[in-house]
C-alpha positions as CSV (number, residue, x, y, z in Angstrom):
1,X,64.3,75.7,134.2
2,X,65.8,75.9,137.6
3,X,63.2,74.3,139.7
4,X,65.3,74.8,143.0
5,X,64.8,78.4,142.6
6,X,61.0,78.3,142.4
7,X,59.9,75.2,143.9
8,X,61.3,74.9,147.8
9,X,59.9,73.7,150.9
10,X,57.8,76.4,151.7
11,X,56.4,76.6,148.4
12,X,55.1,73.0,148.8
13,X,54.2,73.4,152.5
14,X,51.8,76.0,151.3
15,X,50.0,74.2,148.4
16,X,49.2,71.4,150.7
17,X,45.1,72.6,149.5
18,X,45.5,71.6,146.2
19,X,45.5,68.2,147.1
20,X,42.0,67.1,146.9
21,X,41.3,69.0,143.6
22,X,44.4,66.9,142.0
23,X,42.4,63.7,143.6
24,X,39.1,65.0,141.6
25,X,42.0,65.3,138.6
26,X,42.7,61.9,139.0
27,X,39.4,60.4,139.8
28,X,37.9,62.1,136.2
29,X,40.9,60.8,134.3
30,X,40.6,57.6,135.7
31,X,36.9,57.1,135.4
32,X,37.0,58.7,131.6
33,X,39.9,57.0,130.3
34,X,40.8,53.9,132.5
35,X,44.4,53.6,132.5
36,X,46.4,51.1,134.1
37,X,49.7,52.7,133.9
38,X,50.4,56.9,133.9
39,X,53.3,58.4,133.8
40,X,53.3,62.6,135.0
41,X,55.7,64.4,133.8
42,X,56.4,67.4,136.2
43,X,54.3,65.9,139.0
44,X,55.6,67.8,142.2
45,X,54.4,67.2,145.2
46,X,52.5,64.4,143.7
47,X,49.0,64.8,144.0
48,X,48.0,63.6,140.7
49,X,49.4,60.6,140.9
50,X,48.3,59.7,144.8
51,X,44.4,60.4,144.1
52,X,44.6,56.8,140.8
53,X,43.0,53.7,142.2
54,X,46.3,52.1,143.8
55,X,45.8,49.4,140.9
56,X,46.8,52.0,138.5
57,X,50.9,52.2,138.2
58,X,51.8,55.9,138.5
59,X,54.8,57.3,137.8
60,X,56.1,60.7,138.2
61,X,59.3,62.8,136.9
62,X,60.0,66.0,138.8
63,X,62.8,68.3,138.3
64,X,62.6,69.9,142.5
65,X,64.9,68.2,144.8
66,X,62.4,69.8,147.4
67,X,59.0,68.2,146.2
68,X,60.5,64.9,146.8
69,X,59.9,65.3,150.9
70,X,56.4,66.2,150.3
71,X,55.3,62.8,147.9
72,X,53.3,60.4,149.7
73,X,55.1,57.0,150.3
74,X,54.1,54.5,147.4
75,X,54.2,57.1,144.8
76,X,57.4,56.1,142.3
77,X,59.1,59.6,141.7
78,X,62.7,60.1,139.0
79,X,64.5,62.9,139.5
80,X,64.9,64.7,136.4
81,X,65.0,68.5,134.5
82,X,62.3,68.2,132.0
83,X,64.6,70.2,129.5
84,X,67.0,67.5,129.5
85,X,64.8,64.7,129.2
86,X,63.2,66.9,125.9
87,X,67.3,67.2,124.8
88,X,67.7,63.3,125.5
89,X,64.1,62.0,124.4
90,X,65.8,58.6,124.7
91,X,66.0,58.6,128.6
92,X,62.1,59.0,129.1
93,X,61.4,56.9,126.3
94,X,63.4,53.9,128.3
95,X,60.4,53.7,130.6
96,X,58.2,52.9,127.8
97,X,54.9,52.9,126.8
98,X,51.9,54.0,128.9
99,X,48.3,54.5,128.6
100,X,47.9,58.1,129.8
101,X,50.7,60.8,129.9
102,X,49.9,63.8,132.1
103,X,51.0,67.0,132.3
104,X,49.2,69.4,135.0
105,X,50.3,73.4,135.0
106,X,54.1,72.9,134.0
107,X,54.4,73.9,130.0
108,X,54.3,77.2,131.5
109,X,57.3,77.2,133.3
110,X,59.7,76.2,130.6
111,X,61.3,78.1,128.0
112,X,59.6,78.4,125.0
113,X,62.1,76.5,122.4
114,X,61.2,73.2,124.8
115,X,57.3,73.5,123.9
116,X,57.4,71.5,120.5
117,X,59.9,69.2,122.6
118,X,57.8,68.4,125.7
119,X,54.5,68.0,123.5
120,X,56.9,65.4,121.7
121,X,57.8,63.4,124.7
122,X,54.5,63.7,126.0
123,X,53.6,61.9,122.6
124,X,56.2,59.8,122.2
125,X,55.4,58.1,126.0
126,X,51.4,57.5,125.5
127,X,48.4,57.8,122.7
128,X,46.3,59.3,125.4
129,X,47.1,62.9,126.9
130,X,46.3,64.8,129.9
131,X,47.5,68.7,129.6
132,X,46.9,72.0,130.9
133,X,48.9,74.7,131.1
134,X,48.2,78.5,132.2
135,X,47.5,80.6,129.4
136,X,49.2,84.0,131.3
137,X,46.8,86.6,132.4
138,X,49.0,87.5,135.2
139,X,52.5,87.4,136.7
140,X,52.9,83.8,138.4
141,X,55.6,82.3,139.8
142,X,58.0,80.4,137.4
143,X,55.6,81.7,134.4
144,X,58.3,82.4,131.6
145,X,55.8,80.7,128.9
146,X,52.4,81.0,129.1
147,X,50.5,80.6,125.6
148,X,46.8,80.1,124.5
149,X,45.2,77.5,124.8
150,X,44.9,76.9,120.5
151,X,49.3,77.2,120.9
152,X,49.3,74.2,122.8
153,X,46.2,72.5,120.3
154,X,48.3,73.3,117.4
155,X,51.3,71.7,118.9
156,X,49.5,68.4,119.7
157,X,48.1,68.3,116.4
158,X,50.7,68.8,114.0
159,X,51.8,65.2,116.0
160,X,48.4,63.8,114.9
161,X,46.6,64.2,118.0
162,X,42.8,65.8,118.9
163,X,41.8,68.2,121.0
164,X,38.7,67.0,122.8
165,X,36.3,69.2,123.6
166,X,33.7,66.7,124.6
167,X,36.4,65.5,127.3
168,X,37.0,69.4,128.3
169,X,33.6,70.3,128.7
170,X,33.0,66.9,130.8
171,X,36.3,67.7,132.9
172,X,34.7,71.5,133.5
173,X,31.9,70.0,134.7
174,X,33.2,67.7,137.4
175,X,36.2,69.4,138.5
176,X,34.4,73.1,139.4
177,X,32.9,71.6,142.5
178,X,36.1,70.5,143.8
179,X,37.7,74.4,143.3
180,X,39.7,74.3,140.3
181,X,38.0,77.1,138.8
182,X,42.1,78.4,138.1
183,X,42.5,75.2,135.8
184,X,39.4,75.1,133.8
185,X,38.7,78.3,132.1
């Protein structure tokens, strides 16, 4: 994925309003699954990773050179095309271990021989994981591959992990308020 062609300044000037519903992201994750230490991969501007406690040690990997003017100060962001960290596992796995790996509205935008790949690393990097991912309905921007939501179950599964509905249903309910009606149906 070529996020340079997709993903430029004005593209990130004008999702500025999805900041506080990232914040309520954060705040449920937080409160739910208390991690110290969260790495997001595809994190953008990122909004994720500013709403954690500032006890919480965030990182983020984003693939737009552009997003990088637009990440608050104190938010530790690597440069980095999720395909090749999926082709070179190793390089993300060199960070290490952490307690929650997120990934926000980005499975969608990569081909669909990386989806196995990225539900891999996602793996590989923490036993507790954060995903959504737009199930298509619609042209969006950047939206080469959007699957179902049981694709993406089926994928975490055959790597041994559970789809929660308790924790869905519970995320529904506090993130509607906060206008994320796109992310939670």
């Amino acid at each position: 994925m070529d996020c340079a062609n997709y993903y430029d300044d004005k593209f990130y000037a004008t999702r500025e309003r999805y900041r506080k519903v990232y914040r309520r992201f954060a705040q449920w994750i937080q409160h739910r699954y208390h991690p110290a230490t969260v790495i997001e991969l595809g994190s953008g501007a990122g909004y994720l990773l500013s709403g954690f406690d500032r006890r919480v040690r965030v990182l983020g990997v984003e693939g737009s050179p552009a997003a990088f003017a637009h990440i608050p100060p104190g938010i530790p962001t690597v440069h980095a095309e999720l395909e090749e960290w999926i082709r070179e596992p190793g390089r993300a796995i060199a960070w290490g271990q952490f307690d929650l790996a997120a990934c926000v509205e980005v499975a969608e935008h990569l081909r669909a021989e990386f989806a196995d790949g990225l539900v891999g690393l996602l793996t590989d990097l923490s036993d507790t994981v954060f995903f959504t991912a737009a199930p298509g309905g619609g042209p969006q921007i950047g939206h080469i591959n959007p699957q179902p939501k049981d694709y993406w179950i089926a994928r975490f599964a055959d790597r041994g992990y559970r789809h929660g509905p308790e924790a869905v249903a519970d995320f529904q309910a506090a993130c509607r308020p906060a206008g994320c009606a796109w992310v939670v149906d």
